[in-house]
mmCIF file of the N, C-alpha and C atoms, coordinates in Angstrom:
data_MODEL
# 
_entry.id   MODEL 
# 
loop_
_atom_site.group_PDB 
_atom_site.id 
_atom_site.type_symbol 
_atom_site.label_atom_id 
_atom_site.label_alt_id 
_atom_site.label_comp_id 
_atom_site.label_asym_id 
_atom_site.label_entity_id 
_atom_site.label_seq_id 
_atom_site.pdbx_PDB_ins_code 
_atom_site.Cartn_x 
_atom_site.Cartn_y 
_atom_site.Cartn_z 
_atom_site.occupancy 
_atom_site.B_iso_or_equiv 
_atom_site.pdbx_formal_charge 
_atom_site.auth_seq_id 
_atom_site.auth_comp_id 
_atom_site.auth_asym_id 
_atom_site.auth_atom_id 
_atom_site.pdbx_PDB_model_num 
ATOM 1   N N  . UNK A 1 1  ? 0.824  -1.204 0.000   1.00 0.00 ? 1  UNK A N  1 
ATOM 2   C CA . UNK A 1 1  ? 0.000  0.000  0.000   1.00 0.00 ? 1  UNK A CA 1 
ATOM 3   C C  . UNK A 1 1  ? 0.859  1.254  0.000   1.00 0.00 ? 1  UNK A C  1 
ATOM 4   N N  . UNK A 1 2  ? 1.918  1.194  1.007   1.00 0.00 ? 2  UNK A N  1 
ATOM 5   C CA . UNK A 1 2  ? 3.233  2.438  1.130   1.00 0.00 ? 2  UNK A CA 1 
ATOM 6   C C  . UNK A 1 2  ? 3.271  2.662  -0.488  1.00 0.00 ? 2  UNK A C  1 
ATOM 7   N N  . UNK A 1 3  ? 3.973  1.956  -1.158  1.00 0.00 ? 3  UNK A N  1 
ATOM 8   C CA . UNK A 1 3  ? 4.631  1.914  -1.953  1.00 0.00 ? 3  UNK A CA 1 
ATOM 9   C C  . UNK A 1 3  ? 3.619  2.303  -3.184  1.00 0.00 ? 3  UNK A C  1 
ATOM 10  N N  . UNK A 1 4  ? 2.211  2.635  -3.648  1.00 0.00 ? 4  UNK A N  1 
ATOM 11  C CA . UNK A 1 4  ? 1.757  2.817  -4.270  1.00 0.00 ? 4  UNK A CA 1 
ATOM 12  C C  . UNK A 1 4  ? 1.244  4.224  -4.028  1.00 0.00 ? 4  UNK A C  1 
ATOM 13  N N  . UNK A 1 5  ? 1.359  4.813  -2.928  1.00 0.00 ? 5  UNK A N  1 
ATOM 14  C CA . UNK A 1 5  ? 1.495  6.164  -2.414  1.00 0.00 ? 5  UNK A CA 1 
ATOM 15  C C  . UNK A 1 5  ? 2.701  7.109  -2.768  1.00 0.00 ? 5  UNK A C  1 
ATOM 16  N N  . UNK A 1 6  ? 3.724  6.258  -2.403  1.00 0.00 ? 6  UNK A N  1 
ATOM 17  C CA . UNK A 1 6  ? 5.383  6.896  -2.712  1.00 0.00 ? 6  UNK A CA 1 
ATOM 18  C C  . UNK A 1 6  ? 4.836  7.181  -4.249  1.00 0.00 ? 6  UNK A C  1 
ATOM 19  N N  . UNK A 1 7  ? 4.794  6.175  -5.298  1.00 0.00 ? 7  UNK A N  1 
ATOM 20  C CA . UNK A 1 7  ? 4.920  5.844  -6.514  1.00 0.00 ? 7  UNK A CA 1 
ATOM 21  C C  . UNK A 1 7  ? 4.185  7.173  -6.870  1.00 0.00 ? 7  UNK A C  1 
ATOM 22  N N  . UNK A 1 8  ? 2.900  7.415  -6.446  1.00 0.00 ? 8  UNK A N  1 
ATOM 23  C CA . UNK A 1 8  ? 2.088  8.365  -6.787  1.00 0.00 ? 8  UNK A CA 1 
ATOM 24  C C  . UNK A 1 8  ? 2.260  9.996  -6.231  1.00 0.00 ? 8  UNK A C  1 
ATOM 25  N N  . UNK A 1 9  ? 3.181  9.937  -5.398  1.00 0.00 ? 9  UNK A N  1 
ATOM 26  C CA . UNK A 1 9  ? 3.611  11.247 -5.321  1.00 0.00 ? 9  UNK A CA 1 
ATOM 27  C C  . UNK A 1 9  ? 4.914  11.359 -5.942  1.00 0.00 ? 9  UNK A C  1 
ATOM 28  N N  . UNK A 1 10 ? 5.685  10.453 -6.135  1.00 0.00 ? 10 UNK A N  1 
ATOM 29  C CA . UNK A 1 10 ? 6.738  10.664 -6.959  1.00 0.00 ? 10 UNK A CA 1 
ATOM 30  C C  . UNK A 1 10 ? 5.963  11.271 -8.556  1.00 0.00 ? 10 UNK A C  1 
ATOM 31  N N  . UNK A 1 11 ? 5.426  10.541 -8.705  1.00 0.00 ? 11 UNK A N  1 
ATOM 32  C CA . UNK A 1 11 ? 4.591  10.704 -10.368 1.00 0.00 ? 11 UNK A CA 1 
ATOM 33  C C  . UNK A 1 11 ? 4.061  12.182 -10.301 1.00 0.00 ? 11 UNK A C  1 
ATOM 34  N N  . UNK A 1 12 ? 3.354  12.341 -9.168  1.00 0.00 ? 12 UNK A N  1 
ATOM 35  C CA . UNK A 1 12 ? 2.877  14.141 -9.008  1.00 0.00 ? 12 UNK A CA 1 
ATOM 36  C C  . UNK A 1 12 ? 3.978  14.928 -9.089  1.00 0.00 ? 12 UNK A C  1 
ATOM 37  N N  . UNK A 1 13 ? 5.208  15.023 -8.097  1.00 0.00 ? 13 UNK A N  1 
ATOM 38  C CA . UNK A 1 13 ? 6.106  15.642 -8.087  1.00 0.00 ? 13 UNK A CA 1 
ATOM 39  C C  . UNK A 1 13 ? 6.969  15.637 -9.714  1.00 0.00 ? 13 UNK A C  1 
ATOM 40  N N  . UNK A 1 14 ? 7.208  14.702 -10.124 1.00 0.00 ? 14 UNK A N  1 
ATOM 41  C CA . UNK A 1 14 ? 7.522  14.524 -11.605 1.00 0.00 ? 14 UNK A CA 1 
ATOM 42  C C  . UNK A 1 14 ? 6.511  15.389 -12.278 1.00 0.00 ? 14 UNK A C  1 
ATOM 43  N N  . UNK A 1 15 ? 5.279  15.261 -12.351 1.00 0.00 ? 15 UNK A N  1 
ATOM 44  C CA . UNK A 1 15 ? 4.515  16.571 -13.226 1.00 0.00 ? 15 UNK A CA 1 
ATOM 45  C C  . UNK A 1 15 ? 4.725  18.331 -12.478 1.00 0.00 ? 15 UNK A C  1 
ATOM 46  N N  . UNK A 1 16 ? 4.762  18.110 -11.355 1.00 0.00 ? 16 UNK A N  1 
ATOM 47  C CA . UNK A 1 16 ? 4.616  19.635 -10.939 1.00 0.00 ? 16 UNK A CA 1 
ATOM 48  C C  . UNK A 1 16 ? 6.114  20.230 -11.541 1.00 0.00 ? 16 UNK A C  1 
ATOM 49  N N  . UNK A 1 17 ? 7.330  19.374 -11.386 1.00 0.00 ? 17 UNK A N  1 
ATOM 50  C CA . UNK A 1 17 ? 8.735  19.893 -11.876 1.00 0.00 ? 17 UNK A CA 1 
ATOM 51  C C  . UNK A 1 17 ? 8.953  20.325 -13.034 1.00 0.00 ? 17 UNK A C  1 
ATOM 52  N N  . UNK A 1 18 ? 8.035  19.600 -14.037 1.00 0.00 ? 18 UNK A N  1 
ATOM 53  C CA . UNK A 1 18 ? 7.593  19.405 -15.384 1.00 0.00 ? 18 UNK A CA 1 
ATOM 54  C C  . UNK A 1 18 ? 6.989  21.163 -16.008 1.00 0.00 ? 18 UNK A C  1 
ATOM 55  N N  . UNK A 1 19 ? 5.749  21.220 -15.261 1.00 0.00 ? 19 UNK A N  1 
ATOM 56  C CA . UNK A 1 19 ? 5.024  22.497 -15.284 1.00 0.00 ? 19 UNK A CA 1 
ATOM 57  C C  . UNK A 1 19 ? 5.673  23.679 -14.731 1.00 0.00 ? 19 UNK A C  1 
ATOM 58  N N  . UNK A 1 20 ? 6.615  23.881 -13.554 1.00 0.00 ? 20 UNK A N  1 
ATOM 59  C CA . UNK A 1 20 ? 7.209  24.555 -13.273 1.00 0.00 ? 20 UNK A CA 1 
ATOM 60  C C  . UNK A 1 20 ? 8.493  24.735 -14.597 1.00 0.00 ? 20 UNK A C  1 
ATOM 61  N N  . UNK A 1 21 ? 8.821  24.050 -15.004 1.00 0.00 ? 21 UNK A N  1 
ATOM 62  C CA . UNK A 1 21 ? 10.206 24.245 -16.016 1.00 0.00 ? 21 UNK A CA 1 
ATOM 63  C C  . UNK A 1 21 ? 9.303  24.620 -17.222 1.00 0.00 ? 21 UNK A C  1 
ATOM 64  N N  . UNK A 1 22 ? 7.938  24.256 -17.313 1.00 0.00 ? 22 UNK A N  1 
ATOM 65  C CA . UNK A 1 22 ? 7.379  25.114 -18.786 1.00 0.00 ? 22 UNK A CA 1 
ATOM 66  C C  . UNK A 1 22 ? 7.348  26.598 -18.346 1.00 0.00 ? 22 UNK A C  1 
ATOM 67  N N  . UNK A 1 23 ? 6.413  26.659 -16.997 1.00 0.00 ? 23 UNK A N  1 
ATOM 68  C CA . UNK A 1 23 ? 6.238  28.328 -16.852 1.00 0.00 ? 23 UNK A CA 1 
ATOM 69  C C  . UNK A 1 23 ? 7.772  29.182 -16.868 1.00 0.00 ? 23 UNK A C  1 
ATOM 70  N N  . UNK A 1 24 ? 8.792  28.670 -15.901 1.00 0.00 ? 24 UNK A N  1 
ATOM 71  C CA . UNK A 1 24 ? 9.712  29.195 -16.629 1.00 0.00 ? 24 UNK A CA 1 
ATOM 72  C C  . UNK A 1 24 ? 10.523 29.743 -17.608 1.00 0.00 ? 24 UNK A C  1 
ATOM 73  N N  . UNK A 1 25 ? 9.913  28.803 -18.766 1.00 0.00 ? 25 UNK A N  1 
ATOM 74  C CA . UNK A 1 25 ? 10.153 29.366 -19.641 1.00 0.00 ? 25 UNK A CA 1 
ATOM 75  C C  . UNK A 1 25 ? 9.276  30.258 -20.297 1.00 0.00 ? 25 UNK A C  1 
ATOM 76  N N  . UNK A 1 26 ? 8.392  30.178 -20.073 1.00 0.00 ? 26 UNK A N  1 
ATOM 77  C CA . UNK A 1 26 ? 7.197  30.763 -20.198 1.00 0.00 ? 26 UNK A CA 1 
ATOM 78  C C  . UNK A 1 26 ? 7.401  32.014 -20.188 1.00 0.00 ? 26 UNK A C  1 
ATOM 79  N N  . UNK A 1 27 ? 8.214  32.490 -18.527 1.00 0.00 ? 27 UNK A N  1 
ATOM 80  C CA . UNK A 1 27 ? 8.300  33.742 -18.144 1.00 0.00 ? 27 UNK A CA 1 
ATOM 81  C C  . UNK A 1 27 ? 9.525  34.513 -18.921 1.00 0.00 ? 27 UNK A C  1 
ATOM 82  N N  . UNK A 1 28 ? 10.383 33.407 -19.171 1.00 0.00 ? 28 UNK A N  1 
ATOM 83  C CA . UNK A 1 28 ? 11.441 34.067 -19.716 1.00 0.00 ? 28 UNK A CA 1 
ATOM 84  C C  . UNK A 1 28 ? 11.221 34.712 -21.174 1.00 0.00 ? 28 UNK A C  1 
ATOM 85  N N  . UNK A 1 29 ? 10.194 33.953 -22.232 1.00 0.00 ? 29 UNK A N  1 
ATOM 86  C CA . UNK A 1 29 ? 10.278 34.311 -23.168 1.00 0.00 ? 29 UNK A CA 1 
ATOM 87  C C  . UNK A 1 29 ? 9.247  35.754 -22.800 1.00 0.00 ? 29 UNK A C  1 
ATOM 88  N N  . UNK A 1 30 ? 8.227  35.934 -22.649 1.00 0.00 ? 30 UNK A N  1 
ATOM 89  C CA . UNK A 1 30 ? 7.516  37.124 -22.003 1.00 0.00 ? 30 UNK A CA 1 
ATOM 90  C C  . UNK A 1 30 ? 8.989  38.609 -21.650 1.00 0.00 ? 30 UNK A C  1 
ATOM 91  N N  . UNK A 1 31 ? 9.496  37.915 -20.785 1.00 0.00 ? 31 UNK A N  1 
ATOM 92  C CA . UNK A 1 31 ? 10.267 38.751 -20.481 1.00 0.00 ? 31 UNK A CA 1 
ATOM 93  C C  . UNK A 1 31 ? 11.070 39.476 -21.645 1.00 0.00 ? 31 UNK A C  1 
ATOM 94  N N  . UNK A 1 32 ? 11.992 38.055 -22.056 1.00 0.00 ? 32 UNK A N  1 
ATOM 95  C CA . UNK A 1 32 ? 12.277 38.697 -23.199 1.00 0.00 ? 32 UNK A CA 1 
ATOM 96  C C  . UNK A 1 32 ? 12.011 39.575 -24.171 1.00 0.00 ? 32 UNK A C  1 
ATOM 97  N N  . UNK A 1 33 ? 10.361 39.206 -24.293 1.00 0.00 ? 33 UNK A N  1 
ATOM 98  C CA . UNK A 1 33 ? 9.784  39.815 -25.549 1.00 0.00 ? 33 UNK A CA 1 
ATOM 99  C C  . UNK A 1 33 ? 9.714  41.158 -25.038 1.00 0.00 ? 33 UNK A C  1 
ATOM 100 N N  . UNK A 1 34 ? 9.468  41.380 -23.533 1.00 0.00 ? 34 UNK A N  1 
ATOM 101 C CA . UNK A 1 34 ? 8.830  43.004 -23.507 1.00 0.00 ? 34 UNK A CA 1 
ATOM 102 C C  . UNK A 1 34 ? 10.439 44.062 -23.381 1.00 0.00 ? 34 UNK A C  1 
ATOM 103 N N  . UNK A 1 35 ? 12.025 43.139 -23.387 1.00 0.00 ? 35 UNK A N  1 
ATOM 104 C CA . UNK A 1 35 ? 12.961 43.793 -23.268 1.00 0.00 ? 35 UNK A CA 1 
ATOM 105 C C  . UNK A 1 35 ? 12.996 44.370 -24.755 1.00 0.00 ? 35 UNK A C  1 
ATOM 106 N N  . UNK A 1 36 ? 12.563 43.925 -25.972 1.00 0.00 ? 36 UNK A N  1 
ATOM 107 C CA . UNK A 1 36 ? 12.870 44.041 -27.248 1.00 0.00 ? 36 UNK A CA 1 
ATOM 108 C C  . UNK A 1 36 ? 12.144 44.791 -27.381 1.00 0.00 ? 36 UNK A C  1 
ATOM 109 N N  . UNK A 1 37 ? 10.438 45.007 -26.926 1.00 0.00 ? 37 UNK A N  1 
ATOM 110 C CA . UNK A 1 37 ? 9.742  45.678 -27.741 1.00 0.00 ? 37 UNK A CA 1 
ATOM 111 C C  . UNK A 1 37 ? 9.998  47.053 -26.659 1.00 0.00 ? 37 UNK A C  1 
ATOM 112 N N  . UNK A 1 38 ? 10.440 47.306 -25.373 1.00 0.00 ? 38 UNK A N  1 
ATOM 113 C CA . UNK A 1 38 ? 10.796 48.281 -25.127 1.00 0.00 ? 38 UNK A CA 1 
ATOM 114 C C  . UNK A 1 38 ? 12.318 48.851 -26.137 1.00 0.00 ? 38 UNK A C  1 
ATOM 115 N N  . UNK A 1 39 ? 13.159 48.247 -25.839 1.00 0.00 ? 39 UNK A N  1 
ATOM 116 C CA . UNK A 1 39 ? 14.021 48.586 -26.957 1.00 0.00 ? 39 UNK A CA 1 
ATOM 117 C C  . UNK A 1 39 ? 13.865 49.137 -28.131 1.00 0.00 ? 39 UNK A C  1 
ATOM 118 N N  . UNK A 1 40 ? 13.001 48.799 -28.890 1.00 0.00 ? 40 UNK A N  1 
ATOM 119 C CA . UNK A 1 40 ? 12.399 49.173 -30.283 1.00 0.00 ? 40 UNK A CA 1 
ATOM 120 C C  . UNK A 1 40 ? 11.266 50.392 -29.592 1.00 0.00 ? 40 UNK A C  1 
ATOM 121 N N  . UNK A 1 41 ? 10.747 50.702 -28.997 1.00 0.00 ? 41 UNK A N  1 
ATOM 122 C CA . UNK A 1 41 ? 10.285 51.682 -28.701 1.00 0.00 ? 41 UNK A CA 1 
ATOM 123 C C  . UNK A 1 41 ? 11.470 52.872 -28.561 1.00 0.00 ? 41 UNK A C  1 
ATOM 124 N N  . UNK A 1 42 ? 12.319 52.405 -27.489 1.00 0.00 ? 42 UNK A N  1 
ATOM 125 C CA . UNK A 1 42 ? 13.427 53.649 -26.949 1.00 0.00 ? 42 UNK A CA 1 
ATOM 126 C C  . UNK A 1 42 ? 13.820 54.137 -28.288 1.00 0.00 ? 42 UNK A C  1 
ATOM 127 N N  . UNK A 1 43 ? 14.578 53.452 -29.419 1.00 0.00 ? 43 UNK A N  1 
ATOM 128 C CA . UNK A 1 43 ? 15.120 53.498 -30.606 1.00 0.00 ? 43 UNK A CA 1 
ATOM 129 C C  . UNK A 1 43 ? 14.332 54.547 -31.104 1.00 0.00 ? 43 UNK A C  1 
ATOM 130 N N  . UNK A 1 44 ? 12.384 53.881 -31.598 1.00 0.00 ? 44 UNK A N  1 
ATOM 131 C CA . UNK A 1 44 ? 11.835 55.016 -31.950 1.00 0.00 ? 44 UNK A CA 1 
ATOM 132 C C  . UNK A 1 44 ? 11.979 56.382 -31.600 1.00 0.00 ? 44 UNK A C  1 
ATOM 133 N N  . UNK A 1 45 ? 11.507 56.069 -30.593 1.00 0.00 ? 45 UNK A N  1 
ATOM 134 C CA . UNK A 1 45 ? 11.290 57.512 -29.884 1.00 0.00 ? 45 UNK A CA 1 
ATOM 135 C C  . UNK A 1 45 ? 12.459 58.731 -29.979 1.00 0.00 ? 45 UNK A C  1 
ATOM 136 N N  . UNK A 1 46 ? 13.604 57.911 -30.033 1.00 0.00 ? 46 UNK A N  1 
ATOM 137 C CA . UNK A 1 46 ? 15.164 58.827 -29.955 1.00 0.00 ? 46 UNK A CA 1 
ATOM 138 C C  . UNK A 1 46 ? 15.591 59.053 -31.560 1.00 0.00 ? 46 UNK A C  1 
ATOM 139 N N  . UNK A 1 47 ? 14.926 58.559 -32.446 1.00 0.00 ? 47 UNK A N  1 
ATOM 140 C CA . UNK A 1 47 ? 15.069 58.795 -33.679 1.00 0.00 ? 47 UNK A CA 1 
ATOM 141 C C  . UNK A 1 47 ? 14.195 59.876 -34.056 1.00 0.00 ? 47 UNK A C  1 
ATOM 142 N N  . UNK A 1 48 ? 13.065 59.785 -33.371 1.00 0.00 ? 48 UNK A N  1 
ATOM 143 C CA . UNK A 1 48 ? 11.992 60.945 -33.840 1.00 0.00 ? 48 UNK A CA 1 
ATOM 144 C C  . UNK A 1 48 ? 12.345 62.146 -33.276 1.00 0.00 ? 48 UNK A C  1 
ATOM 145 N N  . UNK A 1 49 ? 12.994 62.217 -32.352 1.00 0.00 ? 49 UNK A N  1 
ATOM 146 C CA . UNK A 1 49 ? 13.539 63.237 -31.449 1.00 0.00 ? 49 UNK A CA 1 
ATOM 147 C C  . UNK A 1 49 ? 14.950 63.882 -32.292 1.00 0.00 ? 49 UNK A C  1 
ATOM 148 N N  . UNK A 1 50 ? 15.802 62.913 -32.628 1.00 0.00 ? 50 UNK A N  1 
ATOM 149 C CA . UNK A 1 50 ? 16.606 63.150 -33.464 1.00 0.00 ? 50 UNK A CA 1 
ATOM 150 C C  . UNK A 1 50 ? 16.327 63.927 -34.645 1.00 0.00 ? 50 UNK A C  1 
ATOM 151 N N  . UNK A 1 51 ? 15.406 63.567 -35.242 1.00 0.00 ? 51 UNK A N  1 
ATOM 152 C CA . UNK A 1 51 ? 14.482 64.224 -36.360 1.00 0.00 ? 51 UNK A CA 1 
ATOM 153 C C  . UNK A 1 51 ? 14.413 66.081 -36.403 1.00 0.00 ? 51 UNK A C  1 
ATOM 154 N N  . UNK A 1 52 ? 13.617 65.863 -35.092 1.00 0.00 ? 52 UNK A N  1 
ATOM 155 C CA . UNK A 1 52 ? 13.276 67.109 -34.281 1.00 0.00 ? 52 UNK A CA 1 
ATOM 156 C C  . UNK A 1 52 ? 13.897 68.387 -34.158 1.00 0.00 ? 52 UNK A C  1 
ATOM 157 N N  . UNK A 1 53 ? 15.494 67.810 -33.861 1.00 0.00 ? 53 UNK A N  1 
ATOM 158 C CA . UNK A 1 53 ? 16.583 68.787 -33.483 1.00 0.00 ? 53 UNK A CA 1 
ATOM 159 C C  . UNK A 1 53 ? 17.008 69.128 -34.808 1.00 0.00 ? 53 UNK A C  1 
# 
């Protein structure tokens, strides 16, 4: 009976490690994306300004 308990929280813990290493990445690409599209904003903005002067 132990042993079909262990088995089954091992198996849970194996999915939660699983889902945690997707959201991770998850977050990273998010992250990423909003470093670029701020970037490409700053760029704009300092080009139009550039313009300006």
């Amino acid at each position: 009976m132990s042993t079909i308990v262990i088995d089954t929280l091992r198996e849970s813990e194996l999915r939660l490690e699983v889902r945690i290493a997707e959201a991770k990445t998850e977050l990273t690409r998010w992250v990423i994306g909003a470093g670029v599209l701020q970037t490409t904003v700053i760029i704009g903005v300092l080009m139009k300004v550039a313009k300006m002067v």
